[in-house]
C-alpha positions in Angstrom: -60.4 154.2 -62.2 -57.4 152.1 -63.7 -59.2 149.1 -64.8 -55.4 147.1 -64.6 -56.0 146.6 -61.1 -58.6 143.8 -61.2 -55.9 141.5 -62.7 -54.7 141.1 -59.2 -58.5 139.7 -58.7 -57.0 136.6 -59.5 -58.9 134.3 -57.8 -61.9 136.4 -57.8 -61.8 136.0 -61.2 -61.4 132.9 -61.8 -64.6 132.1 -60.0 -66.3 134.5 -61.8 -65.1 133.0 -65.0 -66.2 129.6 -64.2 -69.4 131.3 -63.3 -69.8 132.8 -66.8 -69.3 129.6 -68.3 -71.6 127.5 -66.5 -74.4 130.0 -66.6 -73.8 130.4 -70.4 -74.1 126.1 -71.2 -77.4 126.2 -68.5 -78.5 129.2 -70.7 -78.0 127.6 -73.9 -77.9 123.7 -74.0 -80.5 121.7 -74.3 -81.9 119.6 -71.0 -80.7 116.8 -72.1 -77.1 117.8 -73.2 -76.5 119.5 -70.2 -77.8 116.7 -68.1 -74.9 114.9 -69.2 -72.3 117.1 -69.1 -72.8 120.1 -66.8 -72.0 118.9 -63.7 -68.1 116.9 -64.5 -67.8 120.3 -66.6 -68.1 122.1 -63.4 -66.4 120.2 -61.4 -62.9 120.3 -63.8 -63.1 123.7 -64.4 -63.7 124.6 -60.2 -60.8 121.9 -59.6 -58.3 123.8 -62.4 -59.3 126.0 -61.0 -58.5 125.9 -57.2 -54.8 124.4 -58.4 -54.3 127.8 -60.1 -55.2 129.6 -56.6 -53.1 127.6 -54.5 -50.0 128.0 -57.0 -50.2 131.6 -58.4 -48.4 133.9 -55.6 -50.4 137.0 -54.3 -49.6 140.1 -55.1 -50.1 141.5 -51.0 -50.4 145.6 -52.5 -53.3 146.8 -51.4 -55.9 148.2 -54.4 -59.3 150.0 -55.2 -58.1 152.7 -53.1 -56.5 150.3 -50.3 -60.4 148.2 -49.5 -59.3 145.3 -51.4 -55.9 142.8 -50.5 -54.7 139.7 -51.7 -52.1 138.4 -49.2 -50.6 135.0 -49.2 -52.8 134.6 -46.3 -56.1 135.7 -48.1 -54.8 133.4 -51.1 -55.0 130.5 -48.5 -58.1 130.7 -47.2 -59.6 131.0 -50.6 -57.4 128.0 -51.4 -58.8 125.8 -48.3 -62.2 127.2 -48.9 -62.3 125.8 -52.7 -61.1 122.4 -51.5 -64.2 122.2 -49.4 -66.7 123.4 -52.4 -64.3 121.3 -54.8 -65.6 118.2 -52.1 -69.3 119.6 -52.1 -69.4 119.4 -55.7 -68.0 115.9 -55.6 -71.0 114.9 -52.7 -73.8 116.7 -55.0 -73.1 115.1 -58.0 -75.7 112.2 -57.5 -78.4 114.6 -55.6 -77.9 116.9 -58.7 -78.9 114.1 -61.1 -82.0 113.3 -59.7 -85.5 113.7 -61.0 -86.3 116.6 -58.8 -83.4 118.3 -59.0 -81.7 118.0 -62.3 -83.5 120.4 -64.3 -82.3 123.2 -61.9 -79.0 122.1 -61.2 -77.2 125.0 -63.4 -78.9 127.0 -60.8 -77.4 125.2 -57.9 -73.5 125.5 -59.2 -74.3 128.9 -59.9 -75.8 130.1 -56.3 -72.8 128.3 -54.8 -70.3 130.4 -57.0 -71.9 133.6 -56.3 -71.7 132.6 -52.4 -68.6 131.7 -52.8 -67.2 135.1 -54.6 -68.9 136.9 -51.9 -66.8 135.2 -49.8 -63.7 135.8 -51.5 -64.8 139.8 -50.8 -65.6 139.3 -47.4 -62.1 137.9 -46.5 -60.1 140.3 -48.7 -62.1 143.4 -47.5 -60.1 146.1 -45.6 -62.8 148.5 -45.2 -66.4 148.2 -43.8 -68.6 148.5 -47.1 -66.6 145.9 -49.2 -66.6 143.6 -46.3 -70.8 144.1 -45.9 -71.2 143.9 -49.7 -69.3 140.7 -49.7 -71.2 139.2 -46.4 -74.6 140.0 -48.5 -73.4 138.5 -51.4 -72.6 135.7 -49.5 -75.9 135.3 -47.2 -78.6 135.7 -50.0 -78.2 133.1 -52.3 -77.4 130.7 -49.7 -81.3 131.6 -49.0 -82.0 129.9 -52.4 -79.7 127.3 -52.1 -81.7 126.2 -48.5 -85.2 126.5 -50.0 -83.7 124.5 -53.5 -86.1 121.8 -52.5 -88.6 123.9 -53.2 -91.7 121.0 -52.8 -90.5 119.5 -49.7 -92.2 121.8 -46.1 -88.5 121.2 -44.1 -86.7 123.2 -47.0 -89.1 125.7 -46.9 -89.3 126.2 -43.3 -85.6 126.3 -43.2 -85.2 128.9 -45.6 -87.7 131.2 -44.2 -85.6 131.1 -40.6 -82.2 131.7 -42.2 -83.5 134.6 -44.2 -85.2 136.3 -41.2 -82.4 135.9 -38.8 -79.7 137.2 -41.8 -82.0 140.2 -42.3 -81.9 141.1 -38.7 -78.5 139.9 -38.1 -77.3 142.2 -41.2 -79.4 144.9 -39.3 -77.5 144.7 -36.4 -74.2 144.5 -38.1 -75.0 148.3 -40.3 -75.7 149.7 -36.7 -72.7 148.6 -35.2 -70.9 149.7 -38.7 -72.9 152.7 -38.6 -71.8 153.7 -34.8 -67.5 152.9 -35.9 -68.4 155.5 -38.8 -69.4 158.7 -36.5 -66.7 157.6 -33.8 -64.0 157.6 -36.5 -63.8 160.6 -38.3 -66.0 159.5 -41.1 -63.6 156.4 -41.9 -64.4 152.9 -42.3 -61.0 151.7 -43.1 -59.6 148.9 -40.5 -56.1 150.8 -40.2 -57.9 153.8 -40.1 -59.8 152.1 -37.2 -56.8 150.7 -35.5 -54.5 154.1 -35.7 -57.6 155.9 -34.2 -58.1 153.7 -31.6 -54.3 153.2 -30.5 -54.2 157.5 -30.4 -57.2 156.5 -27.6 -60.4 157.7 -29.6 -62.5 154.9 -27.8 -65.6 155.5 -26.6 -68.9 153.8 -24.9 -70.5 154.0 -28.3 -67.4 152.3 -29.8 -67.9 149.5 -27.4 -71.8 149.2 -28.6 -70.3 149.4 -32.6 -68.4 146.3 -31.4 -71.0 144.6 -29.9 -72.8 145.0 -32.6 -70.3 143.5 -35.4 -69.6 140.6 -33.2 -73.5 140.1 -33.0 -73.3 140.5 -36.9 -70.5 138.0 -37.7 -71.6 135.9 -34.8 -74.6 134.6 -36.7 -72.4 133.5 -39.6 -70.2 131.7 -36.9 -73.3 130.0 -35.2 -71.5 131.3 -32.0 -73.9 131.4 -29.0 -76.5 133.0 -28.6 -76.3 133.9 -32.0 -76.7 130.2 -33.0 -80.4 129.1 -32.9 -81.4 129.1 -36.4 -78.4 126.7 -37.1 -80.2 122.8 -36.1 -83.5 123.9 -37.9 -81.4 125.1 -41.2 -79.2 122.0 -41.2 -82.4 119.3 -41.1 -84.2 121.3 -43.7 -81.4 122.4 -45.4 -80.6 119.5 -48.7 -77.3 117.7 -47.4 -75.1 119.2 -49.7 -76.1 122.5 -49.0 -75.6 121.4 -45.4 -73.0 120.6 -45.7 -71.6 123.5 -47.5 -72.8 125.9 -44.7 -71.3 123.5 -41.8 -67.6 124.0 -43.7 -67.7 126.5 -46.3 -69.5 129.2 -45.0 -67.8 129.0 -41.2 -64.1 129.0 -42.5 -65.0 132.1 -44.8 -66.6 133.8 -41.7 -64.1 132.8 -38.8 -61.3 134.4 -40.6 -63.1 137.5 -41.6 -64.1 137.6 -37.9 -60.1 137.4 -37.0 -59.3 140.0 -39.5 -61.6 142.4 -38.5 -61.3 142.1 -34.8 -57.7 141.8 -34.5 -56.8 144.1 -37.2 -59.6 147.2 -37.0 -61.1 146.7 -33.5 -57.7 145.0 -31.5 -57.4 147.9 -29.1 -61.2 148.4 -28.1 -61.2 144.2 -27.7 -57.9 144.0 -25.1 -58.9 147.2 -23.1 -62.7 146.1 -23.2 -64.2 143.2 -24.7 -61.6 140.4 -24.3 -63.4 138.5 -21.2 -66.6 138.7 -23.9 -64.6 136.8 -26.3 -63.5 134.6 -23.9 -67.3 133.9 -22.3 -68.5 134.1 -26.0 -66.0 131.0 -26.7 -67.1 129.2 -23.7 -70.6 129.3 -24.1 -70.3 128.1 -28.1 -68.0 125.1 -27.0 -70.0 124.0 -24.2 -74.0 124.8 -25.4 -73.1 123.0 -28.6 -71.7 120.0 -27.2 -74.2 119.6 -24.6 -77.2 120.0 -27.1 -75.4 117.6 -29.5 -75.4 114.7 -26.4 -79.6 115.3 -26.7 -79.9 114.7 -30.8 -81.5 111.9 -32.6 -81.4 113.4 -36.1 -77.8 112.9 -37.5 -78.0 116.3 -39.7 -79.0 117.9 -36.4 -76.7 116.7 -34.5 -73.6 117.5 -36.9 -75.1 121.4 -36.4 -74.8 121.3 -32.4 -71.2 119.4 -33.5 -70.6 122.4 -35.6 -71.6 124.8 -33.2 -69.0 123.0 -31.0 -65.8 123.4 -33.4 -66.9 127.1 -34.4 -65.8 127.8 -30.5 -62.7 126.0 -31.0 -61.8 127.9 -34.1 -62.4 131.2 -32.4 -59.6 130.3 -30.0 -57.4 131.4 -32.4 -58.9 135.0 -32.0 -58.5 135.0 -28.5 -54.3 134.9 -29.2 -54.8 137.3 -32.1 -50.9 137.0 -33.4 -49.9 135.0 -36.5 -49.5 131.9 -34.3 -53.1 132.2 -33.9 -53.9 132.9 -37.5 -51.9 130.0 -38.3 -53.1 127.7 -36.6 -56.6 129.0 -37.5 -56.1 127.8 -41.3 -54.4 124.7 -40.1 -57.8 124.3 -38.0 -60.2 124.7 -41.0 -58.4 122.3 -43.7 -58.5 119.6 -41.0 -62.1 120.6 -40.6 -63.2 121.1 -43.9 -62.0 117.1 -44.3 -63.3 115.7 -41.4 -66.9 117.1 -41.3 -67.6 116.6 -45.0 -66.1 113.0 -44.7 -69.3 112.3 -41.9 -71.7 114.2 -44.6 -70.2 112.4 -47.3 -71.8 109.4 -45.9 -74.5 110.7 -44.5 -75.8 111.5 -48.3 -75.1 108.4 -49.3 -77.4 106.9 -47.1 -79.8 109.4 -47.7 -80.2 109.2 -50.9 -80.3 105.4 -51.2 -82.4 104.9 -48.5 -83.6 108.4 -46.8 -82.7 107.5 -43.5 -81.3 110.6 -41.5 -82.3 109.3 -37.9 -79.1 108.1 -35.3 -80.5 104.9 -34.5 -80.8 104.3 -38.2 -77.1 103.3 -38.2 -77.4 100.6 -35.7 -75.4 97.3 -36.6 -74.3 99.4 -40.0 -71.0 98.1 -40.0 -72.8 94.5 -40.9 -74.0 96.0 -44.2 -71.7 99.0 -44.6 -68.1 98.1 -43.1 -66.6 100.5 -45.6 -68.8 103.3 -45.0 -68.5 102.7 -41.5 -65.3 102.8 -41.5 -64.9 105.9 -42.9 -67.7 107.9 -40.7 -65.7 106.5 -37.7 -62.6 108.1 -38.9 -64.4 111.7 -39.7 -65.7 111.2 -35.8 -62.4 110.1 -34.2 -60.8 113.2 -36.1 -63.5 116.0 -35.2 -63.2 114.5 -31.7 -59.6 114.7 -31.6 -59.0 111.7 -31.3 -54.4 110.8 -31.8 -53.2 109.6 -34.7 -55.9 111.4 -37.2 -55.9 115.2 -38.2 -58.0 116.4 -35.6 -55.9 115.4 -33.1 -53.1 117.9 -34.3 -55.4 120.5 -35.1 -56.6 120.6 -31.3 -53.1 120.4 -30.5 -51.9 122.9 -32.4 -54.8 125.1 -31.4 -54.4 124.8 -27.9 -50.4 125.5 -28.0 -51.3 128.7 -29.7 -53.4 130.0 -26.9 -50.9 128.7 -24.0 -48.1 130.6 -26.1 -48.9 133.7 -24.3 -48.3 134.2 -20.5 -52.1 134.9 -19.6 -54.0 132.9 -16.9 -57.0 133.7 -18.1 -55.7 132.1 -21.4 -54.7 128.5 -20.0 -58.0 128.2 -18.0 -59.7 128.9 -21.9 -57.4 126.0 -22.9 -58.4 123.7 -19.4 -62.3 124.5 -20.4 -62.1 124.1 -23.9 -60.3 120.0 -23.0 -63.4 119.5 -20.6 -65.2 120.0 -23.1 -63.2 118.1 -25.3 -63.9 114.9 -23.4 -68.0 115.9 -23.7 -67.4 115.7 -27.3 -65.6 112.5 -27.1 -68.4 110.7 -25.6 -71.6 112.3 -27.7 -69.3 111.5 -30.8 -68.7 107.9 -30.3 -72.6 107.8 -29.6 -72.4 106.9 -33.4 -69.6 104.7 -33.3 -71.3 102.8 -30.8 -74.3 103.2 -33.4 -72.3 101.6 -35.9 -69.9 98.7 -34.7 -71.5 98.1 -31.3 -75.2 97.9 -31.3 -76.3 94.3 -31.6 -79.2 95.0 -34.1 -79.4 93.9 -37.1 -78.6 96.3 -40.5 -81.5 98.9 -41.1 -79.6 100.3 -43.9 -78.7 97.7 -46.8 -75.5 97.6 -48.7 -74.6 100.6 -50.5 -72.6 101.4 -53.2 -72.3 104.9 -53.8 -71.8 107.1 -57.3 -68.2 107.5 -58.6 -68.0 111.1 -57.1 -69.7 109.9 -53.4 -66.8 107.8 -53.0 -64.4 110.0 -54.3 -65.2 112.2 -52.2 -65.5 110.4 -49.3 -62.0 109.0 -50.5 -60.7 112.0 -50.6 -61.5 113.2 -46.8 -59.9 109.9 -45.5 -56.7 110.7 -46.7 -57.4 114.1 -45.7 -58.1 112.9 -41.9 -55.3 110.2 -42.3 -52.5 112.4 -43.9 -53.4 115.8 -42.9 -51.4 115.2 -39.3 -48.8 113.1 -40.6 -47.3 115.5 -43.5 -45.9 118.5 -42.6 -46.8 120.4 -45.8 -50.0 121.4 -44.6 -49.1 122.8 -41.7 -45.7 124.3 -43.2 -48.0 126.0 -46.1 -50.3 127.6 -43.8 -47.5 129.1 -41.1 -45.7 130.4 -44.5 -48.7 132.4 -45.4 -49.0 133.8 -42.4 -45.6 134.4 -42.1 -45.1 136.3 -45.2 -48.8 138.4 -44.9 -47.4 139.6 -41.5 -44.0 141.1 -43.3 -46.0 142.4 -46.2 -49.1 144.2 -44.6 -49.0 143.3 -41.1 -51.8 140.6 -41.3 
């Protein structure tokens, strides 16, 4: 093996570095010393850290044998994905310190930087076994990271039901994986897939193989029906791991999804499966936003929310070009901002005062106008609401999928803005909540730690700016661009 080729690991690296040196000062540092400087270590070193991804250029040559790329458009979802565990780190920082929790926090940065390489695998992978070993290394530890409040029942509960639906979800995905391999000629390579495919090596049992993936990277997506273990794991769930999985966990998993159906499976899903996408789509967008209307709990109701804006993201694999991928990415920064700006208030609140109930917020705009503030502009954006990010995201998502000539497209677009206006109306539920309800303050003035609110800070401009400055959207369409002429992805 020539060992050379993991320095084009870069930012696989890099995580594993920062891994290495937080385990080693939980290892070896007293509980007291590391109480105090453990966590801002971590959080400087992951924030050098996802600067160094977003400037150092990708190499785009494939290695280890061709199962392992690092395009410019890899490099940028790695990038996005480390602003949004960059933001959970920030929204942690006081849950970390607590009692309870501090003496296991080393554990808690470290679980999240093993998910996170796994991740990095998963969207990089060109062939089937690197892609499931980096989906495992993914799924486990976000086990732990479920159950980390280990004496509270809700944790516990929650953990058990993710870890039993990822066991049989990974089941289902080595079937289908299994089932590509003996239609293939013993490859598991996605242009292997593709070139077999387009010679017209298709067969019923290839069209069960791809049921089966989609099953398999379904759950991950929370798309329906593969979605019922995602309200249950977001209550019991602790709020930063919540919020991690809502943002983190989705983006990584809607882009492999993309990749792997558009680049190894695109000729089974346009001869066979594309009006299962399409009803797949449908179904996600409208379930989730109808079951969020019904929610009392605000952690539960951000899951049916999430539910929601996983179908909208998937609307980029129904166009399945780079316009699609492009606006894909543009769709998860704008996400990544705008959800963990909502959760970024929602753990202030709970924990100062452990309130995590809708009605909870009535009249909290007396107490809380700042905070208030700020949750109405995470749900004007994730409604898609003009000026703020959202807006442009839905926009740019939906002129994506009309950029093709196919009817069945635009009436995807015309259900996906019905449901649009659904979401509206569920989402100002807790605007209402906030600035309209005539009782008085349950939830007394707040003033969060220095990370909460730089956090939260951070996701305002995020919502504000993201729309407004062209960069964003300029960075993400280069990627793209330039991943299409290297490798064709």
């Amino acid at each position: 093996m020539d060992y050379s080729q993991f320095g084009q690991m870069i930012p696989e690296l890099i995580v594993l570095g920062i891994f290495m040196v937080v385990l080693l000062c939980d290892v070896f540092s007293s509980a007291k010393s590391s109480r105090n400087f453990l966590t801002p270590l971590t959080t400087i070193l992951f924030g050098l850290g996802t600067v160094a991804i977003w400037l150092i250029p990708a190499s785009s040559e494939p290695i280890f044998g061709g199962m392992f790329i690092n395009t410019p458009a890899t490099n940028a979802i790695k990038a996005i994905l480390n602003i949004g565990v960059f933001l959970v780190f920030l929204q942690s920082a006081k849950w970390v310190e607590s009692d309870e929790v501090a003496i296991r926090k080393g554990e808690f940065y470290e679980l999240l930087l093993v998910t996170l390489f796994g991740m990095y695998l998963m969207v990089s992978a060109q062939h089937f076994l690197l892609f499931v070993i980096g989906l495992e290394a993914a799924s486990l530890p976000l086990a732990a990271l479920v159950a980390f409040n280990k004496k509270h029942y809700e944790s516990a509960e929650a953990a058990t039901k993710y870890i039993m639906t990822a066991v049989f979800s990974s089941g289902i995905l080595l079937m289908g994986i299994s089932f590509v391999y003996g239609c293939s000629n013993g490859s598991l390579y996605f242009n292997d897939l593709r070139e077999s495919f387009i010679s017209g090596n298709m067969s019923g049992l290839m069209l069960c193989a791809l049921a089966f993936v989609m099953a398999g990277i379904g759950f991950k997506l929370s798309l329906v029906p593969f979605h019922l273990w995602t309200a249950d794991v977001y209550q019991g769930a602790p709020t930063a791991v919540t919020s991690y999985l809502s943002v983190v966990s989705k983006g990584a998993a809607a882009f492999a999804f993309f990749v792997v159906f558009v680049q190894a499976f695109g000729q089974v899903w346009a001869d066979a499966w594309e009006w299962m996408l399409y009803a797949l789509i449908i179904a996600t967008i409208t379930v989730g936003n109808l079951f969020a209307i019904r929610q009392r709990n605000i952690k539960r109701f951000m899951a049916f929310s999430s539910i929601s804006q996983a179908g909208y993201i998937m609307l980029a694999a129904a166009v399945g070009n780079g316009l699609g991928l492009t606006s894909m990415l543009y769709y998860i920064i704008v996400y990544i901002v705008s959800n963990l700006g909502a959760f970024s208030v929602i753990a202030m609140i709970e924990n100062q005062t452990g309130k995590l109930e809708i009605e909870d917020y009535n009249g909290l705009h007396k107490s809380n106008p700042r905070l208030s503030f700020a949750m109405t502009l995470a749900m004007f954006s994730l409604a898609g609401i003009p000026p703020f990010a959202g807006f442009f995201s839905k926009i740019l998502m939906f002129t994506s999928v009309t950029s093709t000539d196919s009817m069945a497209l635009y009436m995807l677009v015309l259900i996906a803005l019905i449901n649009t206006i659904i979401s509206l109306y569920y989402y100002l539920l807790v605007v209402k909540a906030m600035w309209i309800s005539p009782d008085e303050p349950k939830i007394e003035n707040i003033r969060g730690h220095f990370a909460d609110r730089l956090a939260l800070g951070l996701c305002v401009l995020g919502i504000v700016f993201c729309g407004l400055v062209p960069y964003v959207y300029d960075y993400c369409y280069q990627a793209v661009n330039c991943a299409i002429h290297c490798v064709g992805l």
